[in-house]
N, C-alpha and C positions, 0 to 999 in steps of 0.2 A: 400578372399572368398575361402573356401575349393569345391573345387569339385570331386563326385568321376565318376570314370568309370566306369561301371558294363556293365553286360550281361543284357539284357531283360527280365520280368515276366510277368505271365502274366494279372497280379496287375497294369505294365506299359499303358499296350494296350487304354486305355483312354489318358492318359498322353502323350503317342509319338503319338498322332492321333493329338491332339490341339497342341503339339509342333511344328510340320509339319503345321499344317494349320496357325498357327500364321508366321511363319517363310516364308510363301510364302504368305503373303498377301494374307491371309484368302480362299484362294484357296485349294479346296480339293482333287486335282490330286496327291499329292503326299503324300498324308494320306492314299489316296484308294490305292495309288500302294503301300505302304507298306501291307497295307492289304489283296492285293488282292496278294502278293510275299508270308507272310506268309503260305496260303494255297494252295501252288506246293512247287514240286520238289526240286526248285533252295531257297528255304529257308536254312540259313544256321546259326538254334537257336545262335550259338555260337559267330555271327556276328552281331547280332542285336544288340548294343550299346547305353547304355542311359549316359548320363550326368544330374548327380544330386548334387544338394547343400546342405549342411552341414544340412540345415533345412528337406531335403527330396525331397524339389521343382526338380522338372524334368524339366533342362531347354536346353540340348540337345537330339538329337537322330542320330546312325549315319547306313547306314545298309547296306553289303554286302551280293550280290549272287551271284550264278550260271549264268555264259550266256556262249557264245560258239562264237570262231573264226570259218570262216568256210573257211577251205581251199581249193585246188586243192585235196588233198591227202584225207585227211579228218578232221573232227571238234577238234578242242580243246577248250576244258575247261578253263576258268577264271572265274574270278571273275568282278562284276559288282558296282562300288560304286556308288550308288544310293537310295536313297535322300540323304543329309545331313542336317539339321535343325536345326538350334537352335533359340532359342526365340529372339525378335531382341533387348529387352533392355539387353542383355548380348553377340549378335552380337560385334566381334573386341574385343574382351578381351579375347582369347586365347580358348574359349571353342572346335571351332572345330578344333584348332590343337590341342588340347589334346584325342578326338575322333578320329580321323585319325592317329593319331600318336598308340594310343590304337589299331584302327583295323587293322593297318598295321603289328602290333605285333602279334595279337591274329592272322590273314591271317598265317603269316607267321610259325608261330608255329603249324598250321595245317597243314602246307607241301603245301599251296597253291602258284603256282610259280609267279603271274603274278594280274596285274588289270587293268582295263578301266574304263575311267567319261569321263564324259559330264561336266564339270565344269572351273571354271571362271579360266583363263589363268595368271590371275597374283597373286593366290592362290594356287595353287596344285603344282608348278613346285617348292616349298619351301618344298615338302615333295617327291621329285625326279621324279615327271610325269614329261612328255614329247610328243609332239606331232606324236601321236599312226601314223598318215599316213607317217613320215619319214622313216618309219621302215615297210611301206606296209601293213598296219593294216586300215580299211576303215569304217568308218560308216555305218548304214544300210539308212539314211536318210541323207538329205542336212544337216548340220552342221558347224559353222567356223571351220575351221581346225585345227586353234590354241587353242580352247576349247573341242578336242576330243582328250583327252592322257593318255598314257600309263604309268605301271609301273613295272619293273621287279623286283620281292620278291627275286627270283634268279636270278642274275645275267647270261644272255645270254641265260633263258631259251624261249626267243621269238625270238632268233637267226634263220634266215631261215625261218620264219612262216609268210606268208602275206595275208592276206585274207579279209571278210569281216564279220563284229562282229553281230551277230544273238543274239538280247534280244527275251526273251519268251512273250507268248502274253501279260500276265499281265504289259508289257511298254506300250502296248497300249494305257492306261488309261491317263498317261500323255502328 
């Protein structure tokens, strides 16, 4: 199975909305928060990420933004990965690490230093997260601790920075 990685169109926008809702059990919390990230601020086109197959089928979506550490001193900027999706009869056959692995690349080559998920602990820590509160980084809500991690694009650019991670309202939704 060829799959490619592309940027988002917005030809997609039907296609990563039923990606997303299939991929979470037909739940549409994280269709609307893609939707409702699209239109602020913290959208960042170049991060929106589709996985499609040779035939054109869209069977992933992967999408980073904007959010903010908030420290003593003052806020800093990251990056937020949130959702990730893929449809579940191609679940476990490498689709989202080829997405992640993509937006870790495209992140990076924008000069973005740094990321935070919410995501499953024995998945992410294969593409170098790590648990964001070892290093003083804190959720804005209850969360396992070992499912709230971090990821330096640059190396040591979270050196020193401990705070607490401020999503914009459109997280509200999920």
């Amino acid at each position: 199975m060829i799959i490619t990685i592309r940027t988002e169109e917005k030809s997609d926008y039907a296609g990563i909305r039923e990606v997303n809702k299939l991929a979470f059990d037909n739940r549409t919390a994280e269709a609307n928060l893609v939707e409702a990230i699209r239109k602020t601020e913290s959208f960042i086109p170049e991060l929106s990420l589709v996985a499609v197959k040779e035939d054109k089928e869209m069977i992933g979506h992967i999408l980073f933004s904007l959010i903010t550490i908030e420290t003593d001193g003052k806020d800093i900027s990251t990056l937020a990965l949130a959702p990730m999706a893929v449809k579940p009869e191609y679940q476990n056959l490498g689709v989202g690490s080829k997405l992640i692995t993509e937006g870790l690349k495209v992140s990076r080559n924008l000069g973005y230093q740094h990321i935070i998920v919410l995501g499953h602990p024995k998945f992410y820590p294969r593409f170098g997260f790590a648990s964001a509160k070892q290093i003083g980084i804190e959720a804005p809500y209850p969360v396992p601790e070992e499912a709230f991690m971090y990821l330096e694009l640059e190396p040591g650019s979270l050196s020193g920075i401990t705070g607490k991670v401020k999503y914009p309202p459109a997280f509200d939704i999920v």
